[in-house]
N, C-alpha and C positions, 0 to 999 in steps of 0.2 A: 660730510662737513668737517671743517677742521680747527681746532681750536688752537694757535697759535700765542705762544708766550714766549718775549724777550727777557731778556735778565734785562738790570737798571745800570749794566756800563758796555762798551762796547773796546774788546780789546785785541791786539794783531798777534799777539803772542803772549805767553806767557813773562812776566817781569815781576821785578821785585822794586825795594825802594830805593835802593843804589842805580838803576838801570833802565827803571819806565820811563825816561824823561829823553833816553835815544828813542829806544824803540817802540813808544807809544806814539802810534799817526792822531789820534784822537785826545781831546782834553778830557781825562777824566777824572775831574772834579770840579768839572762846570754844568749845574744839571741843563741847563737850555742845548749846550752841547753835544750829552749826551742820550737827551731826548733825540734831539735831532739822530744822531748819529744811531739808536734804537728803530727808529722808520726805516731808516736806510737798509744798516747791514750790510754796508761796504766797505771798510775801514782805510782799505786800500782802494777805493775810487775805482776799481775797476771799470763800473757800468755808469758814471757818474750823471745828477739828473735824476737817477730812480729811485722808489722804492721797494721794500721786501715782499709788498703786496703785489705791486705793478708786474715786478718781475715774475712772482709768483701765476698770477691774471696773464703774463704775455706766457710762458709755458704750458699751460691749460688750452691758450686760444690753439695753439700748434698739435694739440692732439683736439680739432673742432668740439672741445668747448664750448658757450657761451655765456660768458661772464658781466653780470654786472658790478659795478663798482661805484660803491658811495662815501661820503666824507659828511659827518654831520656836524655842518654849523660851519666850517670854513677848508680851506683849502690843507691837502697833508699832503705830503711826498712820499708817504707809505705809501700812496696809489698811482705812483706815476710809475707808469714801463717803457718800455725802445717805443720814443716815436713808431708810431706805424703797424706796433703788435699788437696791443692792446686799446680798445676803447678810452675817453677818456673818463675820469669819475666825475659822477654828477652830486654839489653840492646842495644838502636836506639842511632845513634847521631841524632845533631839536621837536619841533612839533607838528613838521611834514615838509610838504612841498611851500616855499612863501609867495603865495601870489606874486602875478603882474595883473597892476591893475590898468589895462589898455580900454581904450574905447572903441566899437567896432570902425570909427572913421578913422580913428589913429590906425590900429590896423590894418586897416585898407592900404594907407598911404605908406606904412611900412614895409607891405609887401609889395608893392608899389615899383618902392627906393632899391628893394634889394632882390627885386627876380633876376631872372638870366639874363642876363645882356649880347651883348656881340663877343664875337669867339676871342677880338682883339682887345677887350677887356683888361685893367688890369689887375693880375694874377693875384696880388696880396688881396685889392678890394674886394672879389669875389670871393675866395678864401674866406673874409669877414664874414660878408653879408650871407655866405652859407651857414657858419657857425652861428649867426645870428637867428638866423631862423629856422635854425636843427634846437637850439638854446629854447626857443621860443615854444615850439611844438615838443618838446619834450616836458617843458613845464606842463603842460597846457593839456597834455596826454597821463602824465602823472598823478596832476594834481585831481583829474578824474576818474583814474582808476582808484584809489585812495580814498576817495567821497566815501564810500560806503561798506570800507574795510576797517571790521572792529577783532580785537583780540580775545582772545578767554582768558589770558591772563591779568591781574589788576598790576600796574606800574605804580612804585612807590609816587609821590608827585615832589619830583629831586629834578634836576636838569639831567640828572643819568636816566633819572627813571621815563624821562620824555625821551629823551634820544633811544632807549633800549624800546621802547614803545612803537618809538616811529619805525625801526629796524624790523621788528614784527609785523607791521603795517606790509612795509616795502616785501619782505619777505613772502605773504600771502597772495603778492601781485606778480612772484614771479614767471607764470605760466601767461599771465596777461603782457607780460612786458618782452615775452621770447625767448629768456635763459633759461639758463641749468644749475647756474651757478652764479651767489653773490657772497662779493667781499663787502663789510663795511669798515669804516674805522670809527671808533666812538673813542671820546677823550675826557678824561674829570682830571680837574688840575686840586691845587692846593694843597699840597704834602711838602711843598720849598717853606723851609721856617727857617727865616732870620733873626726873628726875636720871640720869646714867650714861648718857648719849645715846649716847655714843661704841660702850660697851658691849654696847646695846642693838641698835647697830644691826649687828653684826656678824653 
C-alpha cells in the first residue's frame, strides 16, 4: 500500500520573486488553482485530462494489476487516466454507496429501453445505455456487498471520520469485488481564511 503526499503548490522549476511570473505555468497563489494543479501533477500539461492517481492506477493495470478507484462524495481528477487504461472511478458518499431507489416495474422497463439492439444501432446511444447499466448494477452490487461490512475501528463522527469509515468498508470488500488494489481520494476542505484568521486558527 502506499501512502502518497503532495506539497501545497505545484511548481515547473525552481524561481524566485523577480522571475516566477515567466516561468511559473501555474498560479501559485490561487489556492482553488493549486488544489487543482496538486490532483494533477502535470504542470506542463503533458498528459492533460488526468490525474496523479489515474496515472498511477493506468501503470499498475500494465503490469495486470487490478485496481479499484473511488472518489468520495464527488467527482476528482486525481483519478482520471488515458482513456482506455484504466477503469473509471466510482463515486461513494461519505456514508457508502447512495441508493437508487427504482421500482422492480421501473426496472423492467429500463432494461427494457436499453438492452442490445441491432448491430446498426447508434454507436454513442449504446455506449450510454451500456454505461447506464454497468452504473446501475455496480450500485446495486456494491451497495450489497457493504450491507453487512463493519470495521474494528470506531470513526470520529466528522465528515472525514465518515469518509475514512466508508474507505474501510470498501476496503474489506475488495476480494468480493476482484481487485488487488484500491485508490481512493478523501478531501476535508476549510483551511482558505479570508477573514478572522486569528480565530480560525485556534
Amino acid at each position: 500500500d502506499l501512502l502518497f503526499f503532495t506539497n501545497t503548490g505545484v511548481m515547473t522549476k525552481p524561481v524566485d520573486k523577480d522571475n516566477y511570473y515567466i516561468y511559473t505555468k501555474t498560479q501559485l497563489f490561487a489556492h482553488n488553482h493549486m488544489q487543482q494543479e496538486s490532483k494533477r501533477l502535470d504542470p506542463n500539461d503533458l498528459v492533460g485530462g488526468t490525474g496523479i492517481l489515474g496515472r498511477m492506477s493506468d501503470s499498475l493495470v500494465k503490469y495486470d494489476r487490478r485496481v479499484g478507484l473511488f472518489s468520495l462524495d464527488r467527482y476528482h481528477v486525481a483519478l482520471s487516466g488515458i482513456p482506455g487504461n484504466s477503469g473509471t472511478s466510482m463515486i461513494v458518499n461519505a456514508n457508502g454507496i447512495p441508493p437508487v431507489y427504482v421500482s422492480t416495474e421501473t426496472k423492467e422497463v429500463i432494461e427494457t429501453l436499453h438492452n442490445t439492439t441491432a448491430a446498426d444501432s447508434g454507436f454513442f446511444a449504446e455506449t450510454w445505455s451500456a454505461s447506464l447499466m454497468q452504473s446501475l448494477d455496480t450500485n446495486e452490487l456494491l451497495s450489497r456487498q457493504l450491507e453487512d461490512v463493519s470495521t474494528y475501528t470506531e470513526f470520529p463522527a466528522t465528515h472525514l471520520g465518515n469518509q475514512l469509515g466508508t474507505v474501510a468498508r470498501l476496503i474489506a470488500t475488495r476480494e468480493e469485488r476482484g481487485v488487488d488494489t484500491d485508490m481512493f481520494y478523501v478531501e476535508v476542505g476549510g483551511y482558505d481564511t479570508h477573514a478572522d484568521v486569528e480565530i480560525n486558527l485556534v
